[in-house]
N, C-alpha and C positions, 0 to 999 in steps of 0.2 A: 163611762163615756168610751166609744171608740176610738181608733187611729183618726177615722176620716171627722171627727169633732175635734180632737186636738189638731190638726193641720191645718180646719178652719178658724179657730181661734189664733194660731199662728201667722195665716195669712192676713185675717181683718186687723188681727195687731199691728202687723208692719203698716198696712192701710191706713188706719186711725191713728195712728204716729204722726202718718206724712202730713194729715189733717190736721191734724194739733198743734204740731209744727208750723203749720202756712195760715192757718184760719181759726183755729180751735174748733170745738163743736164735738168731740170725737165719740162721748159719749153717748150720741145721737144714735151713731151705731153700734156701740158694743153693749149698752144696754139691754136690746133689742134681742139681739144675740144671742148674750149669754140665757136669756128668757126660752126663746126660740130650742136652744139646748138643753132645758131642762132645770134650769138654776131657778128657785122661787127670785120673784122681785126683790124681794128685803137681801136675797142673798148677792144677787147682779151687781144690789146698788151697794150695799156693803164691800163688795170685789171691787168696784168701776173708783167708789173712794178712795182706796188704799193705792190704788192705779194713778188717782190723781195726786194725792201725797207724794207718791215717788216721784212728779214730774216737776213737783214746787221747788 
C-alpha cells in the first residue's frame, strides 16, 4: 500500500471513531474501505472484528 492509503485509513479511522462514539455504525464504512483498498472481504471483516474487540 502507499503513503496516500495509509493517511486514508488514518483519516476514516478518526472519522469512524467519532461515529461509533455518537451513533455506532462505523463499520458501515471501514468495511467498504478496506475492500475499496485492496483487502479480500474475509480479510476487512476479519480486521474490522478485532477493531471492534478493542472497543468492547
Amino acid at each position: 500500500m502507499g503513503t496516500w492509503q495509509y493517511l486514508l485509513l488514518a483519516v476514516v479511522g478518526v472519522l469512524v471513531g467519532i461515529v461509533n462514539v455518537m451513533a455506532g455504525g462505523g463499520s458501515f464504512l471501514t468495511i467498504p474501505l478496506m475492500i475499496f483498498l485492496g483487502l479480500s472481504p474475509a480479510a476487512a471483516n476479519g480486521t474490522n472484528r478485532v477493531a471492534l474487540l478493542a472497543q468492547n
